[in-house]
C-alpha positions, 0 to 999 in steps of 0.5 A: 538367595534370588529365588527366595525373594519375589518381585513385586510386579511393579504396578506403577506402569500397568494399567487394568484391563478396564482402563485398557479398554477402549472407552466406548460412548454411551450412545453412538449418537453421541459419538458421531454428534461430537464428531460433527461438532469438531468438524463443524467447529474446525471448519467454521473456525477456518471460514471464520479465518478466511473471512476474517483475512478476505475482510482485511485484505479488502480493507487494505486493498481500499486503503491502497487504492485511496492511497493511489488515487491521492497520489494520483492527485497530487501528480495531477495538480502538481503536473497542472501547476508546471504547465502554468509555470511553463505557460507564464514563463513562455509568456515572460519570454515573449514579452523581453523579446517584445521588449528587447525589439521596442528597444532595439528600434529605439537604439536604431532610430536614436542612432540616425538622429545622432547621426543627423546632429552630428552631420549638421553640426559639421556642416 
């Protein structure tokens, strides 16, 4: 019974012998022309990513490097205004202890007047 019905070659899968071929350009100018430009169209792309990522590490280097200097001037002014707060409060200091000796004296010498009274009214 199998030997009476014949198989249809199934022809979803072949293809022709002209599709099998390979397709061949018209000209092999064209072919190596269209190379070429693939070629010079991944390498300009690449260029173009390189110089575009140069481009931006450049920005970013400057913005870091005026972020740095900001900083820095900031530590600069900061570290001007606590030596002028050291050099007021050295100078505060010195002042009390001008004023501690002025009173000091002061205690002493009212001390020997007191004494003085005091010697004369016993007398």
């Amino acid at each position: 019974m199998m030997a009476n019905h014949r198989m249809k070659p199934d022809t979803r899968n072949c293809k022709t012998s002209r599709e099998l071929e390979p397709q061949m350009p018209d000209s092999p100018q064209l072919s190596s022309l269209g190379k070429s430009d693939a070629s010079f169209s991944e390498s300009s792309e690449l260029f173009y990513k390189d110089e575009s990522l140069e481009r931006d590490l450049n920005d970013l280097s400057k913005e870091i490097n005026l972020m740095l200097s900001t900083y820095a001037k900031v530590l600069s002014e900061r570290a001007a205004v606590d030596a002028s707060y050291i050099d007021e409060i050295d100078g505060l200091f010195k002042e009390a202890n001008t004023i501690e000796n002025f009173l000091i004296q002061k205690r002493e010498l009212l001390r020997q007047r007191f004494t003085v009274i005091a010697n004369t009214l016993h007398k």
